[in-house]
VEXGU-249382 format. One record per residue (C-alpha): residue number from 1; chain; residue in one letter; x, y, z. Coordinates in pm, 1 decimal. Layout:
BEGIN
(pt NUM,"A","a",(X,Y,Z)),
...
***
This chain:
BEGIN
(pt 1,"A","x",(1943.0,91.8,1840.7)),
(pt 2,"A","x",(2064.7,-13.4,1491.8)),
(pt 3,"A","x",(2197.3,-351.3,1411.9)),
(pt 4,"A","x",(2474.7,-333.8,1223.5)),
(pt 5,"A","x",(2763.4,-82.0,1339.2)),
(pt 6,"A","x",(2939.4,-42.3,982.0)),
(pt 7,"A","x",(2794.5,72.9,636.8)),
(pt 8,"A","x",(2672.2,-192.6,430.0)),
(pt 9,"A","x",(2681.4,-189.8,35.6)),
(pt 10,"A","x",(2382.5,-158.2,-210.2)),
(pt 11,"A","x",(2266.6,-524.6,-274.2)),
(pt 12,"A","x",(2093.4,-415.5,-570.3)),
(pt 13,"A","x",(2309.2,-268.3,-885.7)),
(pt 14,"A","x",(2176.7,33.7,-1055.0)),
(pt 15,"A","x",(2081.3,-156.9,-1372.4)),
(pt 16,"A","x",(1831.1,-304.1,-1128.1)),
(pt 17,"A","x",(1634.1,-22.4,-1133.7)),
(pt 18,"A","x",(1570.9,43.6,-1480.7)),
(pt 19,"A","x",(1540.6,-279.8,-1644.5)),
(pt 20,"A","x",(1235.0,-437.2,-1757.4)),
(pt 21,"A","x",(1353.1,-813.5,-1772.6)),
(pt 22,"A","x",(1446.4,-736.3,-1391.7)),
(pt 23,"A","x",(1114.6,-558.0,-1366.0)),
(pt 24,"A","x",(893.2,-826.8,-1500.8)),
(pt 25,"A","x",(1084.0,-1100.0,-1222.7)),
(pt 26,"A","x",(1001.1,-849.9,-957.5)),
(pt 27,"A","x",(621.2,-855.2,-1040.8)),
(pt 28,"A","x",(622.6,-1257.8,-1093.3)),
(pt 29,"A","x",(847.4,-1341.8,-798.8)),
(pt 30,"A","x",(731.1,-1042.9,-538.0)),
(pt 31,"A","x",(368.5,-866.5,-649.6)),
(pt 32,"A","x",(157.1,-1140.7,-795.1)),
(pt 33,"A","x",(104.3,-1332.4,-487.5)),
(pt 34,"A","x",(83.6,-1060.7,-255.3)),
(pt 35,"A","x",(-157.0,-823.7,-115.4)),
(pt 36,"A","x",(-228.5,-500.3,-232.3)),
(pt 37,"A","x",(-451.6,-251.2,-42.3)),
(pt 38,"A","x",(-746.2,-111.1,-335.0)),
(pt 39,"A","x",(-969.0,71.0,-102.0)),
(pt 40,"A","x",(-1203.9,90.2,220.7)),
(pt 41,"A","x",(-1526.8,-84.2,288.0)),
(pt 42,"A","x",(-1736.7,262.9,271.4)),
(pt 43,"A","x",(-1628.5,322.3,-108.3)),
(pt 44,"A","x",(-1894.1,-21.7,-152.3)),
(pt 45,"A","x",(-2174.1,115.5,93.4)),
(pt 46,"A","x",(-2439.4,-151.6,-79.4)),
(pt 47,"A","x",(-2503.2,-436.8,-335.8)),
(pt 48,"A","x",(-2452.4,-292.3,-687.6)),
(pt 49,"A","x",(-2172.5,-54.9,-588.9)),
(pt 50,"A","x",(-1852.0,-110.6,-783.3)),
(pt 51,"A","x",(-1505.6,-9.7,-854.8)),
(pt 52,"A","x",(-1226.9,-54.5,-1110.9)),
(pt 53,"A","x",(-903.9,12.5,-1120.9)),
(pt 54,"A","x",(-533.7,-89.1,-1300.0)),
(pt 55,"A","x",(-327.3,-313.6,-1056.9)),
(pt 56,"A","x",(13.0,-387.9,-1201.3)),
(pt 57,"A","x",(-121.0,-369.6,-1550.8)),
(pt 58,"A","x",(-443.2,-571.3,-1501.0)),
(pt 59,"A","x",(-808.0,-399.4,-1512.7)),
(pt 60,"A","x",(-982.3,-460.3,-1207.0)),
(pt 61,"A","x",(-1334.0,-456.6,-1131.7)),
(pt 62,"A","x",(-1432.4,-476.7,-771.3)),
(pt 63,"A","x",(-1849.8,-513.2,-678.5)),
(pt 64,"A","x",(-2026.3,-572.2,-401.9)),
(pt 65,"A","x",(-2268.9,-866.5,-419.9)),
(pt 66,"A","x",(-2487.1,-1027.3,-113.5)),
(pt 67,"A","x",(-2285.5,-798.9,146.0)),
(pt 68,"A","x",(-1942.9,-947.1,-10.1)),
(pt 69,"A","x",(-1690.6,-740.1,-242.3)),
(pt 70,"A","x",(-1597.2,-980.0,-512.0)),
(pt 71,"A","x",(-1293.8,-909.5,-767.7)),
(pt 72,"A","x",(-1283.9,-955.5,-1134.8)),
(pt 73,"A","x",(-1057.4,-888.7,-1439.4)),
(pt 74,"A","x",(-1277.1,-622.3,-1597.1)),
(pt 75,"A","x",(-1236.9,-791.5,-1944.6)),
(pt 76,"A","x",(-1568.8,-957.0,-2134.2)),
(pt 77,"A","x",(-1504.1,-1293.9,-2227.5)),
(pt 78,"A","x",(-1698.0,-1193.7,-2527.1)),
(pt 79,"A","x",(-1501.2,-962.2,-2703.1)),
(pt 80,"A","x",(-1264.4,-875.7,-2471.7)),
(pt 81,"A","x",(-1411.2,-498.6,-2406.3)),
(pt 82,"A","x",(-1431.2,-378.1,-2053.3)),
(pt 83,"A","x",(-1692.6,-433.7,-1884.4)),
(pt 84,"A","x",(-1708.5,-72.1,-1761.9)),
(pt 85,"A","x",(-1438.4,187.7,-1803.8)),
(pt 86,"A","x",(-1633.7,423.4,-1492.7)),
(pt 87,"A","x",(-1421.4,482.2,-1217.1)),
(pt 88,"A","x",(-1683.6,388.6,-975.6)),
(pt 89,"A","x",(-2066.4,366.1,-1008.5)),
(pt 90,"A","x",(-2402.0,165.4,-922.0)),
(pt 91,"A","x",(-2546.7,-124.5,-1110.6)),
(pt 92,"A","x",(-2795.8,-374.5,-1074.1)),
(pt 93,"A","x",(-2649.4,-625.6,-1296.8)),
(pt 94,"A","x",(-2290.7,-751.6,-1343.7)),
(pt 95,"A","x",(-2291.0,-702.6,-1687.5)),
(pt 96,"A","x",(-2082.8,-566.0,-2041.5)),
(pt 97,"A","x",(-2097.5,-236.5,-2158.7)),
(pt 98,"A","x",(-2096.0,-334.2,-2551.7)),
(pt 99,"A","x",(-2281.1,-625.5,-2617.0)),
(pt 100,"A","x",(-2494.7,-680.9,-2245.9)),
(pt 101,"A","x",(-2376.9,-1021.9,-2143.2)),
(pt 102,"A","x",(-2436.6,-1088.6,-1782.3)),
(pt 103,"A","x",(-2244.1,-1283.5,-1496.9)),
(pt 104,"A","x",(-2316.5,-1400.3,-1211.1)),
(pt 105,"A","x",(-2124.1,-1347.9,-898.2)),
(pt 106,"A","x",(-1961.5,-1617.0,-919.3)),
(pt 107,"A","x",(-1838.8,-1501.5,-1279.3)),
(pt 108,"A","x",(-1992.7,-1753.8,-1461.9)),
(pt 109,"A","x",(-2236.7,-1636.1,-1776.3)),
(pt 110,"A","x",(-2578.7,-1579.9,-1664.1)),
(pt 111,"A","x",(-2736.0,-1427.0,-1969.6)),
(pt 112,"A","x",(-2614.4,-1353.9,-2345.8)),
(pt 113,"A","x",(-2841.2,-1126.3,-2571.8)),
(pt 114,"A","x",(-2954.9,-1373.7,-2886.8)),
(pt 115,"A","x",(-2776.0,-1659.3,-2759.3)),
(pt 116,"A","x",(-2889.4,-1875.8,-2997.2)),
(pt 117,"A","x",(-2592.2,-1730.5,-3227.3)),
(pt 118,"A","x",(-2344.5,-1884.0,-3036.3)),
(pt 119,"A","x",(-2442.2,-2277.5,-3049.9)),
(pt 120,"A","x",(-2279.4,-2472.7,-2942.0)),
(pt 121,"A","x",(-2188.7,-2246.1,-2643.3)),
(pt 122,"A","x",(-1918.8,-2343.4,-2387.1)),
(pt 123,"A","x",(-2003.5,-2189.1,-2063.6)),
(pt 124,"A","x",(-1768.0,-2242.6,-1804.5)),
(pt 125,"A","x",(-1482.7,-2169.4,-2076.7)),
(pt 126,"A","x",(-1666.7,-1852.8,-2082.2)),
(pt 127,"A","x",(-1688.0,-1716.7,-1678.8)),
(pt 128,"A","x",(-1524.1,-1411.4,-1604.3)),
(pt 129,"A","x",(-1166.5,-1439.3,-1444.7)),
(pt 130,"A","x",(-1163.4,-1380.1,-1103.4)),
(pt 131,"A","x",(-938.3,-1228.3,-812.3)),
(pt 132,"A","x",(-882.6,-1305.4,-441.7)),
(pt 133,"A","x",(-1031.7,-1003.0,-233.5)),
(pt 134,"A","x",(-1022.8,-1016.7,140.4)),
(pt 135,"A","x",(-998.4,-715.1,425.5)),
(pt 136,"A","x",(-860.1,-642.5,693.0)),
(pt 137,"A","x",(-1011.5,-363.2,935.1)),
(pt 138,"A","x",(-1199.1,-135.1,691.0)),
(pt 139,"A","x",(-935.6,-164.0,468.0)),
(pt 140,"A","x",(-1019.0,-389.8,146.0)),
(pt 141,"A","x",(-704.1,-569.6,-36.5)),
(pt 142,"A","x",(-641.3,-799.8,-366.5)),
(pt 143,"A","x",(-454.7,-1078.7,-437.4)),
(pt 144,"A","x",(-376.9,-1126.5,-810.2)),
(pt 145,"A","x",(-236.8,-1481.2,-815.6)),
(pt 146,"A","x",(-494.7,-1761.2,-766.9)),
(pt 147,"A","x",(-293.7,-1895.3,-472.7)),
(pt 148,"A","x",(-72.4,-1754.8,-252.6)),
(pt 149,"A","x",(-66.0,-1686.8,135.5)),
(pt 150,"A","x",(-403.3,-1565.3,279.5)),
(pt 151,"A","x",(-432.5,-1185.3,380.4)),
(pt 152,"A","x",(-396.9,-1311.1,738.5)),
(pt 153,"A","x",(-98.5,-1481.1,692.1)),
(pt 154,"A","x",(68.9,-1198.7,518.0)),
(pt 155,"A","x",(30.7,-932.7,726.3)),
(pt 156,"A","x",(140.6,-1174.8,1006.2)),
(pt 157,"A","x",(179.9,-1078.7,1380.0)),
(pt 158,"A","x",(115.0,-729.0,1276.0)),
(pt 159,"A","x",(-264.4,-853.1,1095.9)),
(pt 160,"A","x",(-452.2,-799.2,1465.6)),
(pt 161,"A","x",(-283.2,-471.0,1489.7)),
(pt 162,"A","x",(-398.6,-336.6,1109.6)),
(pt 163,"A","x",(-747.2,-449.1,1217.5)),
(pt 164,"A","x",(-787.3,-230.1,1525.7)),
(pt 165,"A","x",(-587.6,52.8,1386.1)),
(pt 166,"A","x",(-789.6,106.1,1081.8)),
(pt 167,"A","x",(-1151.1,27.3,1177.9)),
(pt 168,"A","x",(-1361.3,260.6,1467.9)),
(pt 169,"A","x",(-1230.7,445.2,1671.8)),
(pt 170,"A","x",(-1010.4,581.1,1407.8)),
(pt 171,"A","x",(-1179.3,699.6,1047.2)),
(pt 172,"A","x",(-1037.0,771.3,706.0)),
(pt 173,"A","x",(-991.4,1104.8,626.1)),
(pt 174,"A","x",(-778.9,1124.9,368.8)),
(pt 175,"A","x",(-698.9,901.3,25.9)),
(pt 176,"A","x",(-367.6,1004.8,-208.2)),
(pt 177,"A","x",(-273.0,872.6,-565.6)),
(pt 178,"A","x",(21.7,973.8,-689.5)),
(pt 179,"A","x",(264.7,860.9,-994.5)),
(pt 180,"A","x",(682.8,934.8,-985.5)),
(pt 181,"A","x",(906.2,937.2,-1248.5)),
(pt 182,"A","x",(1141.3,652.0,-1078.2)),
(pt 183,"A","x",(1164.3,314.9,-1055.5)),
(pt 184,"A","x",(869.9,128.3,-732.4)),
(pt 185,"A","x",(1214.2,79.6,-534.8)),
(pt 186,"A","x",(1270.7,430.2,-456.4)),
(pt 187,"A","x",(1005.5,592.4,-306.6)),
(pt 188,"A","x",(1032.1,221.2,-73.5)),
(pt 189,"A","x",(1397.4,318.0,-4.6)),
(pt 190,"A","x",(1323.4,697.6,90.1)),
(pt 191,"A","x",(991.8,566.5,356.6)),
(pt 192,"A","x",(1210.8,323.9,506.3)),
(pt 193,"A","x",(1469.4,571.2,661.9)),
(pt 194,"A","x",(1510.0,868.9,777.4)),
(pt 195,"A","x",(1869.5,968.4,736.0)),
(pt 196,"A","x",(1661.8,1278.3,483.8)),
(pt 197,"A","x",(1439.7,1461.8,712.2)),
(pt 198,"A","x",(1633.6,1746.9,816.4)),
(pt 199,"A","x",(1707.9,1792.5,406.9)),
(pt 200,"A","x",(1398.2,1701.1,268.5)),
(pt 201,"A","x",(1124.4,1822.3,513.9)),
(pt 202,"A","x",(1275.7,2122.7,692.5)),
(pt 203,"A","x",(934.7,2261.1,761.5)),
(pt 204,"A","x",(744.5,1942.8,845.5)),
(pt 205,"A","x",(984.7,1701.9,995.7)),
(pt 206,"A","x",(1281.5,1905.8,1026.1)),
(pt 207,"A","x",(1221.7,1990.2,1386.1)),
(pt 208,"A","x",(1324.6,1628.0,1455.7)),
(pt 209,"A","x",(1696.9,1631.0,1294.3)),
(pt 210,"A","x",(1821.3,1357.7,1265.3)),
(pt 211,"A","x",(1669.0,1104.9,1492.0)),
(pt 212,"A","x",(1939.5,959.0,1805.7)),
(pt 213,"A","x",(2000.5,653.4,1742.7)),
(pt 214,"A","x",(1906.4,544.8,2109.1)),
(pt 215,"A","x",(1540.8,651.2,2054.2)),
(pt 216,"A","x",(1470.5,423.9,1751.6)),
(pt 217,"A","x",(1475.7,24.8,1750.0)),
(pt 218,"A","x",(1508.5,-132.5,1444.4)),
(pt 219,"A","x",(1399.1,-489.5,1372.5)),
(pt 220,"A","x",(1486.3,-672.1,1046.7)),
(pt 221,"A","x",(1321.6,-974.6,948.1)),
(pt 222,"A","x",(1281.5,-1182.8,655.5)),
(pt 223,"A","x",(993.9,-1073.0,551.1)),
(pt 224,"A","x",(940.5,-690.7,707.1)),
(pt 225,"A","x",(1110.4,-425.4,863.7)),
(pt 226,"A","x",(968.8,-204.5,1133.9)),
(pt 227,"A","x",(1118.4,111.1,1305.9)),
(pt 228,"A","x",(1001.6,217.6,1669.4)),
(pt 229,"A","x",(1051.6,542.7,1747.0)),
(pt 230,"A","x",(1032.3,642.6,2136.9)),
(pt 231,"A","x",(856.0,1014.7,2161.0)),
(pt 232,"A","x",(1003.2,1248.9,2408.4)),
(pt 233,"A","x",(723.7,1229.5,2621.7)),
(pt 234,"A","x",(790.5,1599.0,2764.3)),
(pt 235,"A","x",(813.2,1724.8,2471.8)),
(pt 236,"A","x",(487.7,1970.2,2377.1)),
(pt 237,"A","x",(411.9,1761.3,2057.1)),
(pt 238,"A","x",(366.2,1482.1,2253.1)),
(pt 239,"A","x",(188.0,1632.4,2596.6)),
(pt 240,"A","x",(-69.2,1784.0,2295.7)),
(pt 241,"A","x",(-138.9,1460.3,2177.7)),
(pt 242,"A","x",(-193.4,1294.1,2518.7)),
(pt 243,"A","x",(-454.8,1601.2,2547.3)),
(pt 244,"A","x",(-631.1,1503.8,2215.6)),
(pt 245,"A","x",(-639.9,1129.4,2234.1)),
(pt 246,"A","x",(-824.3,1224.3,2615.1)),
(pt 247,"A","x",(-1112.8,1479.5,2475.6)),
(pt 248,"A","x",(-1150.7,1197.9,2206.0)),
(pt 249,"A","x",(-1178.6,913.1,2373.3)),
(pt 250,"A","x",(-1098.7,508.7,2299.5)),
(pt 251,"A","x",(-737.4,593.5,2218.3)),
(pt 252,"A","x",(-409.7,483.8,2381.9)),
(pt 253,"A","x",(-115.6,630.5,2485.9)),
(pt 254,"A","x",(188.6,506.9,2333.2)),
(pt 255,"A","x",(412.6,769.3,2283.9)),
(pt 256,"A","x",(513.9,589.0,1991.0)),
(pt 257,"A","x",(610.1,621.9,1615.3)),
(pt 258,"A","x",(570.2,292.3,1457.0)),
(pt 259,"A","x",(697.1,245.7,1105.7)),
(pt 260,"A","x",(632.6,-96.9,949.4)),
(pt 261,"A","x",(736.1,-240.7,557.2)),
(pt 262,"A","x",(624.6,-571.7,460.5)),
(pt 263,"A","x",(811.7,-671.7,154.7)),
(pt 264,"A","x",(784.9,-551.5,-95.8)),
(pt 265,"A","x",(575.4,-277.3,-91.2)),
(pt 266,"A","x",(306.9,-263.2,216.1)),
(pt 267,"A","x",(391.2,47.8,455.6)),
(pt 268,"A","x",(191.0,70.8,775.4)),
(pt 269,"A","x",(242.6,408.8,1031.1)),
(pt 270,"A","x",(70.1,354.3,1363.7)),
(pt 271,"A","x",(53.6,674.7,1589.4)),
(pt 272,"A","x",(-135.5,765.7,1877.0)),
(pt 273,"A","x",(-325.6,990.0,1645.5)),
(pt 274,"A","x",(-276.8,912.9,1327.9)),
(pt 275,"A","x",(-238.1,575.3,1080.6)),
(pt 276,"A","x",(-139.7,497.6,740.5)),
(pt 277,"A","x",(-127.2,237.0,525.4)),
(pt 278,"A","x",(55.5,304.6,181.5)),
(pt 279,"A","x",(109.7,89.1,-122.7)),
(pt 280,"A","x",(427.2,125.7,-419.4)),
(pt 281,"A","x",(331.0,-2.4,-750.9)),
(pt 282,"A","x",(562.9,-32.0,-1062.1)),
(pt 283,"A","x",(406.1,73.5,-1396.2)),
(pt 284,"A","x",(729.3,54.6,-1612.4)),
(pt 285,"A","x",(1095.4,5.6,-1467.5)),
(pt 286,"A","x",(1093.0,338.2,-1440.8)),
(pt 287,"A","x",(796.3,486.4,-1352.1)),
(pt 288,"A","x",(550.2,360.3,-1038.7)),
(pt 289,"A","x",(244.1,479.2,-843.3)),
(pt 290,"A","x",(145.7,494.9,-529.0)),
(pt 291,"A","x",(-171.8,462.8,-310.1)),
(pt 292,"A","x",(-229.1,587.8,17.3)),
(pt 293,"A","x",(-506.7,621.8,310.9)),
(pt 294,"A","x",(-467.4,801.9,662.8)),
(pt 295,"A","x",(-668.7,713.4,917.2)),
(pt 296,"A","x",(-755.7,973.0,1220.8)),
(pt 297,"A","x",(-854.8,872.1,1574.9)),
(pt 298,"A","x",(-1233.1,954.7,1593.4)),
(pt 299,"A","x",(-1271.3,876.0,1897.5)),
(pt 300,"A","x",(-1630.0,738.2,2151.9)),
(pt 301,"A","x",(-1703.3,1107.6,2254.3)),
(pt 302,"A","x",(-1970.8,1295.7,2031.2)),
(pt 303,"A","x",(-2008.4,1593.2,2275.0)),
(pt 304,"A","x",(-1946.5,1892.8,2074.2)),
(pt 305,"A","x",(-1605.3,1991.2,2202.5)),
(pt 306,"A","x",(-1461.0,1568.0,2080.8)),
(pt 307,"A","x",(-1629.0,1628.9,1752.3)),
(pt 308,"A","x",(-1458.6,1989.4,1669.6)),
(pt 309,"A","x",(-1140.7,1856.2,1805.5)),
(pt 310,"A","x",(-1155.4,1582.9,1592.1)),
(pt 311,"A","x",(-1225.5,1770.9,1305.6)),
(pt 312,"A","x",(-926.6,1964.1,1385.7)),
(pt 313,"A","x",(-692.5,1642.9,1455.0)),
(pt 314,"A","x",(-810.4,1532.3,1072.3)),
(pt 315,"A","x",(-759.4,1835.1,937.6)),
(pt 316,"A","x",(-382.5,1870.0,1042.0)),
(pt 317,"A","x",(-307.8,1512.6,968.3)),
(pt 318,"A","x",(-398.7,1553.0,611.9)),
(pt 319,"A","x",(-268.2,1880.2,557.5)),
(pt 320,"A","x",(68.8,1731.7,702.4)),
(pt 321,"A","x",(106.6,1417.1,534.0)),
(pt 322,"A","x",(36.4,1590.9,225.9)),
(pt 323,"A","x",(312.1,1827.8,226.1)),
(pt 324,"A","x",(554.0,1525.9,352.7)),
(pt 325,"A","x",(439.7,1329.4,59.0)),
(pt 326,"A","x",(553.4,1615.4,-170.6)),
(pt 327,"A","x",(893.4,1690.7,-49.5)),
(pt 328,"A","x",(923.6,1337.4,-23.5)),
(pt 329,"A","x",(857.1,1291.3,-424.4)),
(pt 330,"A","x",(1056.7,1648.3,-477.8)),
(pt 331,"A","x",(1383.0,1436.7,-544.5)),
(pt 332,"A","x",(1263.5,1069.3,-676.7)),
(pt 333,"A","x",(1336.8,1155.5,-1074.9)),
(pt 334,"A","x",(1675.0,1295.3,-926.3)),
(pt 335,"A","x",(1766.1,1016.7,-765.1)),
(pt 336,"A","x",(1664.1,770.6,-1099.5)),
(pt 337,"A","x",(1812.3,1036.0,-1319.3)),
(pt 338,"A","x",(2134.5,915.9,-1122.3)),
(pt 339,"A","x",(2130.1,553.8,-1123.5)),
(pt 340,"A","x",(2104.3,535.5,-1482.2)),
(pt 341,"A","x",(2450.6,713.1,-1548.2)),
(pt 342,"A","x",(2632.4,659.9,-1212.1)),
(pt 343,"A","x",(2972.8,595.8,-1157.4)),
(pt 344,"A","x",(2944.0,440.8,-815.8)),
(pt 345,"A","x",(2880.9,124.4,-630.9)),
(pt 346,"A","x",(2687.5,356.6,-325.8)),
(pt 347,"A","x",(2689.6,270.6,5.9)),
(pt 348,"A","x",(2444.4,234.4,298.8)),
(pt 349,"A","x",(2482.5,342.9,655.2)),
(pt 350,"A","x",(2353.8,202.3,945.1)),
(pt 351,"A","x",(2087.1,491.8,1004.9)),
(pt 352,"A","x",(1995.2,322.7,642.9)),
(pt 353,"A","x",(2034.2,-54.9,735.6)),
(pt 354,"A","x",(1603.0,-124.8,618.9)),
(pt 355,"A","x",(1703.0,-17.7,281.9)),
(pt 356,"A","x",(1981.1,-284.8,309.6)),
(pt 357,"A","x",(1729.6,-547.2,437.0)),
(pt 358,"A","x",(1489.8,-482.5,156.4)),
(pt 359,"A","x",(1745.4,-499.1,-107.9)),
(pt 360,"A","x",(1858.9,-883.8,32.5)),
(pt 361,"A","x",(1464.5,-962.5,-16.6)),
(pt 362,"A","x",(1469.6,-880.4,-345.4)),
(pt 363,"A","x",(1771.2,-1019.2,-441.5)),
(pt 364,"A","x",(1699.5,-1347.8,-278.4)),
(pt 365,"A","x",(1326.5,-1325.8,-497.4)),
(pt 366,"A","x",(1503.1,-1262.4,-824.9)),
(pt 367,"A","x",(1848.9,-1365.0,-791.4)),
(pt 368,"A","x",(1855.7,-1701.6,-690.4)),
(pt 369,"A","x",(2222.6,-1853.4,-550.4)),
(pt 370,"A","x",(2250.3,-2064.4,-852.8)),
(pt 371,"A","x",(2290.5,-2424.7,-750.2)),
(pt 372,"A","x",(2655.1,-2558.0,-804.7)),
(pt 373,"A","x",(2693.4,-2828.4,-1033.9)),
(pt 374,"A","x",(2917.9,-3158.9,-954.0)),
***
């Protein structure tokens, strides 16, 4: 059931969403100090392996060391090159591309080529900048501010659930990157309802029309969002699934859809079948990015029959939630190519009312009640 039985007005004007002054208060108030998933344990099989990466304008270089992935700004304190500009690689030392100085994990200067050349030499002015990396599950996040709430504490009743959702039984099968011509908040509005489907997805998730409202719960909070959509459990979607989550094995039955925002940007799906976790990123007010993984239950069987079916189960999940993630983008520059010449206020409907929820956190972050003077 929804919470609110009239419409509700945007929170945010439409200025809001192509602005950089607002922009740069959204990344200081909302992004810096929270988490942002980067990848999955697997991408940093051994000591040496390493990623980098751009995370709301900041190089990132992410390396496993001693069975632990540590984060740094990928910036020499030398001469400010990057370290590395590979995507990804192997490497035995921690060290600069242009002139070889080394670090140690801890980011401190181990080694500089000729260092006699730079008496008197001030080393702990020199250590490489560092970032907060933690997981959860197999999934590895980063914090960019030095402090800030632990991964744990921001992920908060729903942390155990993340863990055992994407971790064995279930397996990653499929990784997206995308950018959109639109401002971060959009492609949040459009996951958080689903007022669109029968428009936007008439082949994927048309079949479902628009969802009664006594089949969904939604639950506003300060700090998340989460819809819970009941399956019909006689429906044949569902009675397939109960099929495939038995030949797999170590799955439950739920009959659920599970839809869950953390502010401002975290999206977690849980599924009998299937999870997600999905990240929104702004680049500039209006452009953003987005990262994605999907998770597949694996299963305990390895009899021939669990493995083909679960190659099968994979397979459709990622052909699926690839299409949906292209209809889904299909009208994002539309919808900014409106805001920036619109004549209207706009209005939200209940079937809407997480868009309404997410546009009071944001307000609250970066529009402060100003405090009245005597």
């Amino acid at each position: 059931m929804f919470i609110h039985k009239e419409q509700l007005e945007y929170v945010l004007k439409p200025d809001e969403y192509c602005c950089e002054t607002h922009q740069k208060q959204e990344i200081d108030k909302l992004f810096l100090s929270g988490w942002h998933p980067v990848g999955i344990l697997s991408e940093w099989s051994k000591d040496g392996d390493f990623k980098t990466l751009e995370l709301l304008g900041t190089p990132l270089l992410l390396r496993r060391t001693d069975g632990q992935i540590r984060g740094y700004v990928n910036i020499c304190s030398h001469r400010h090159c990057l370290l590395t500009d590979l995507p990804r690689g192997h490497s035995d030392k921690l060290a600069c591309q242009y002139h070889g100085w080394e670090y140690a994990p801890s980011g401190q200067v181990s080694r500089v080529p000729d260092g006699g050349c730079f008496r008197p030499f001030d080393r702990e002015n020199a250590r490489l900048e560092t970032v907060t990396v933690e997981t959860c599950g197999q999934l590895v996040f980063v914090r960019l501010a030095a402090t800030g709430p632990s991964l744990a504490e921001y992920l908060g009743d729903y942390a155990t659930r993340v863990a055992a959702a994407f971790a064995s039984p279930y397996k990653c099968n499929w990784t997206y990157e995308a950018t959109f011509d639109c401002n971060w908040k959009i492609p949040v509005e459009n996951t958080v309802e689903t007022y669109h489907l029968p428009y936007i997805h008439p082949q994927t998730l048309g079949g479902f029309g628009l969802i009664p409202e006594e089949a969904q719960k939604h639950y506003l909070e300060n700090r998340s969002t989460t819809l819970v959509y009941d399956l019909d459990p006689d429906s044949d979607a569902v009675r397939t699934q109960r099929r495939v989550v038995g030949w797999l094995g170590g799955g439950t039955e739920t009959d659920q859809y599970v839809h869950h925002h953390i502010f401002p940007n975290l999206v977690f799906t849980f599924s009998d079948l299937y999870t997600y976790a999905q990240v929104y990123l702004p680049e500039t007010p209006t452009t953003s990015a987005t990262r994605a993984w999907m998770f597949s239950l694996d299963g305990t069987r390895r009899n021939p029959f669990a493995r083909l079916i679960a190659r099968l189960a994979a397979r459709h999940g990622v052909k699926a939630n690839t299409a949906i993630q292209r209809e889904d983008a299909s009208v994002f520059a539309a919808q900014q190519r409106g805001l920036a010449s619109t004549p209207f206020r706009g209005c939200i409907g209940t079937r809407e009312e997480r868009i309404w929820c997410f546009h009071e956190a944001v307000r609250q972050a970066c529009r402060p009640t100003p405090v009245a003077s005597d």
